[in-house]
N, C-alpha and C positions, 0 to 999 in steps of 0.2 A: 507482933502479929504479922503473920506474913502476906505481903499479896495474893491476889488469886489472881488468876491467865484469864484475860480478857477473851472472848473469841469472837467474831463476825457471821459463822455460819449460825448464826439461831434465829427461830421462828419470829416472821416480825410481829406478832402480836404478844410478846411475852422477851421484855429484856433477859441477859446472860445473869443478873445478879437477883433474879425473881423467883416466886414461886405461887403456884396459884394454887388458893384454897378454897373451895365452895366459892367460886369464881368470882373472887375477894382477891385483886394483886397482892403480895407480900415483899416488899423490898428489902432483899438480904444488909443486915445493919450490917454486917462486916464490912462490906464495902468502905459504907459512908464511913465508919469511924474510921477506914484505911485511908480515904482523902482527907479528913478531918485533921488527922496527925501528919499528913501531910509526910508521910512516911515513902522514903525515897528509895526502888532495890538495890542500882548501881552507882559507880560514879560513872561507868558509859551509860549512855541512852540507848533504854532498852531496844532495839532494832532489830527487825526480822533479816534471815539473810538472803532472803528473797526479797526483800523491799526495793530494789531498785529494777526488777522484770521490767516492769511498767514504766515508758515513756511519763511525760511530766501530761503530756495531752489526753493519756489513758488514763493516768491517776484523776484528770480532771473530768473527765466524761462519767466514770464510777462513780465519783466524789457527787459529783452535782444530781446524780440519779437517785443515791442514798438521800443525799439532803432537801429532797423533792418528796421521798417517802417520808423524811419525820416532819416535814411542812405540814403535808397532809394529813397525817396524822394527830396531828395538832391543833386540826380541823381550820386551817388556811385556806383561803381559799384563790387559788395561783392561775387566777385568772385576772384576777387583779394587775390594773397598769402598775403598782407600787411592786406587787410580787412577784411579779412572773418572770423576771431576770434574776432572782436571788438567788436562787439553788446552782447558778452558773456562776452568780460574781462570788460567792462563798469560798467552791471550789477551785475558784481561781486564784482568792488570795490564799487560800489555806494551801495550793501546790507552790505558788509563787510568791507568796511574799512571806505572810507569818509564821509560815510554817519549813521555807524554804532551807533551814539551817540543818533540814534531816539529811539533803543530799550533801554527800562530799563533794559532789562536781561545785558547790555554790563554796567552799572554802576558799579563803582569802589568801591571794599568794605573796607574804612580806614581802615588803621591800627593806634589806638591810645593810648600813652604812658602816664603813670602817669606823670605829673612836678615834680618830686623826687627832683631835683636839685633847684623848687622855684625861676624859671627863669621869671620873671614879665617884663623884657622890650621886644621890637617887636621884631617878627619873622619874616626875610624876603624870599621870595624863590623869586630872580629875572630874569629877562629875561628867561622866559620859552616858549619856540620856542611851538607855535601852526599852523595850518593851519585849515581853515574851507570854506564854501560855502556860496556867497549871494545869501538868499533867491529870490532877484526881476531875478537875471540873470543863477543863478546858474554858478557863475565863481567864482575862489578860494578868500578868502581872508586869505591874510597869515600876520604873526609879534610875537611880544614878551609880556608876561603879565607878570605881578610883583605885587604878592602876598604877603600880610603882615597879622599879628592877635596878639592880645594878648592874651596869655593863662589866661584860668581862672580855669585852674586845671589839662586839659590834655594835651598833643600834640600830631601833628601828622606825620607819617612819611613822609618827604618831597617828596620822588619819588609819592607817595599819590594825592600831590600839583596838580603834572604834570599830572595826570590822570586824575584830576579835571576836568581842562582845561583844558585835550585834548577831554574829555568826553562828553562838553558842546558844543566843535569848532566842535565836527564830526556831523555834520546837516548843513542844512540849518539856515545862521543863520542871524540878524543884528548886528550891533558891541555892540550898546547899550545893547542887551537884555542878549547877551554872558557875559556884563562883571555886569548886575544883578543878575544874573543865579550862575557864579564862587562866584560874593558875598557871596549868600543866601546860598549855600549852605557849604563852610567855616562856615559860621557863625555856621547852623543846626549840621553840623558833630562835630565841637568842643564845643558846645553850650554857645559857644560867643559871646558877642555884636561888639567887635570892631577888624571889619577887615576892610582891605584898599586892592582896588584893581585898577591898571592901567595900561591899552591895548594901546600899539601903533601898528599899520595898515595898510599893503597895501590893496587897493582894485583895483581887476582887473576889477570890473566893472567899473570904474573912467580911471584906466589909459589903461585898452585894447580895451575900446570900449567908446562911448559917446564925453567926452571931454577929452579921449585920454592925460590926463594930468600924466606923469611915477614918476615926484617931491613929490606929495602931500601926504602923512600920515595922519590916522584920529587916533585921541586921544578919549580915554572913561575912565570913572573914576566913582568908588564906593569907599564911605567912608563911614564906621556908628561907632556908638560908640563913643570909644576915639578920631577914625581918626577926628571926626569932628573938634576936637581942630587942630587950626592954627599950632602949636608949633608941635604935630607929625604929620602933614602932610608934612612939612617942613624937619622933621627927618625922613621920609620914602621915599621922594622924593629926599634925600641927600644918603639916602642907594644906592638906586636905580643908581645917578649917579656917585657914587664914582667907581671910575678905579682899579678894583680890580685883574688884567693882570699884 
């Protein structure tokens, strides 16, 4: 099923996926069963190519105006000492923190090291604590990636790794696309073929809302290269669970 194009300019009494009948809301299922599958369109993040007009202070002034109308509408009432700052600190972390990984300006610029030492076996960085947003719900999705490559002449510095991934998780994002994303670009930055990359995942879309299931993890996995071979995927995934406490 294919996506449908989100749009901003529609009436604020009547969501873009609604329809109103005998003045009864009707919420378009295609939607939901399109966040439901969690059905992702690219491996870039979809981005307009005017997303970046707007100052980060402009994005925030709009941001906070919008999120003051679905307050309201929610029947809030923002006059409240608990309320009345939230439509500002939202917009603020959603230009500046959580969400920060949509601008390029915020990319990470490696640091990378000669192989002096002509170190040829895997490089692991594991369990690197990320947190990010699903794009169908915008609710967090948080967990650990583990990061492998084999040098082919540089390295790089591993707090680097963590920027990576934290760079790609601050968007909107799907599991699968985040951990093409960390791939390709491992690969570009060390100009590598053989990196290994594996996500495990809470999604609060799954267990706060829907089928409310708190159990389940979702796994994602990139391998090129070497990792294709059985024998170091085996060896990366032994790194990974070796209890190194």
């Amino acid at each position: 099923m294919k996506p449908k194009k989100i749009t901003l300019n529609t009436p604020h009494d009547e969501p873009a996926n609604s329809t109103k009948k005998n003045d009864t809301l009707t919420i378009n299922q295609d939607n939901e069963e399109t966040g439901d599958a969690h059905i992702g369109s690219s491996v870039e993040t979809p981005i307009r190519l005017d997303a970046f007009e707007l100052s980060d202070e402009e994005k925030i002034i709009r941001i906070e105006g919008y999120f003051r109308s679905i307050m309201e509408v929610l029947g809030l009432d923002l006059t409240d000492d608990s309320l009345t700052g939230t439509p500002q600190r939202v917009a603020t972390m959603f230009v500046k923190e959580i969400f920060s990984g949509l601008n390029p300006a915020n990319k990470p610029r490696p640091t990378l090291f000669e192989n002096k030492y002509n170190y040829n076996e895997m490089v692991v960085e594991k369990s690197i604590t990320f947190f990010s947003n699903c794009e169908h719900h915008f609710v967090p999705i948080y967990g650990k990636a583990h990061v492998a490559y084999f040098s082919t002449g540089t390295i790089i510095g591993l707090s680097k790794i963590n920027r990576i991934v934290q760079y790609y998780a601050k968007r909107p994002q799907v599991q699968e696309r985040l951990t093409i994303q960390i791939g390709k670009e491992i690969q570009s930055v060390l100009n590598t073929p053989d990196v290994g990359i594996i996500i495990d995942a809470t999604h609060l879309c799954v267990s706060s809302r829907g089928v409310n299931d708190t159990n389940s993890q979702t796994g994602t996995a990139y391998f090129s290269g070497k990792f294709k071979d059985e024998r170091i995927k085996t060896e990366f995934l032994n790194y990974i669970n070796a209890n190194t406490k």
